[in-house]
SEMARDO-273266 format. One record per residue (C-alpha): residue in three letters; z, y, x. Coordinates in steps of 0.5 Angstrom, whole numbers, plus 500, padded with zeros to 3 digits. Each point is the difference from the previous one (the first is absolute). Example, Ala and Ser with C-alpha at 12.3 -4.5 7.8 and 13.67 -1.06 7.14 Angstrom:
BEGIN
Ala516491525
Ser498507502
//
This chain:
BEGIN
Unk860518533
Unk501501507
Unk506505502
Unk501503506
Unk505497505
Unk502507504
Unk500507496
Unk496504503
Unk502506504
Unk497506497
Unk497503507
Unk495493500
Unk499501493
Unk497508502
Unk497497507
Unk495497494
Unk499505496
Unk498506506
Unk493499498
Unk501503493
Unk500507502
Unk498505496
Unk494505500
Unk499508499
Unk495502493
Unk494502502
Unk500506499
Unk492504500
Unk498508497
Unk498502494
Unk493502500
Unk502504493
Unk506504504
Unk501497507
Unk507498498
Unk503494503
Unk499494495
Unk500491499
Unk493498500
Unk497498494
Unk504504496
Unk500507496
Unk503505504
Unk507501498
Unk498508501
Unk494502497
Unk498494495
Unk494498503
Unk498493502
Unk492499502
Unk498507498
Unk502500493
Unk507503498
Unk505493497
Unk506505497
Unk503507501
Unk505500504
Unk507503499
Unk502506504
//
């Protein structure tokens, strides 16, 4: 296998990597409580996920 020739520096090495950024959750209200929630998921609140209730949440 080939190897390099000249260590390469680590501000070219990160000079590759600026395009891997990374993104905030989307976050979207629940219809059930309108607390904050990730979507496609059971609000961590209220339990609820589609109009139908997934658990009880712990207080």
């Amino acid at each position: 296998m080939a190897h390099p020739k000249r260590k390469i520096s680590k501000a070219r090495r990160d000079k590759r990597r600026t395009h891997y950024k990374g993104t905030a959750p989307a976050l979207t209200s629940c219809a059930n409580c309108g607390e904050m929630k990730l979507s496609h998921r059971a609000c961590p609140s209220c339990g609820y996920y589609a109009g139908k209730s997934m658990f009880v949440p712990e207080s």
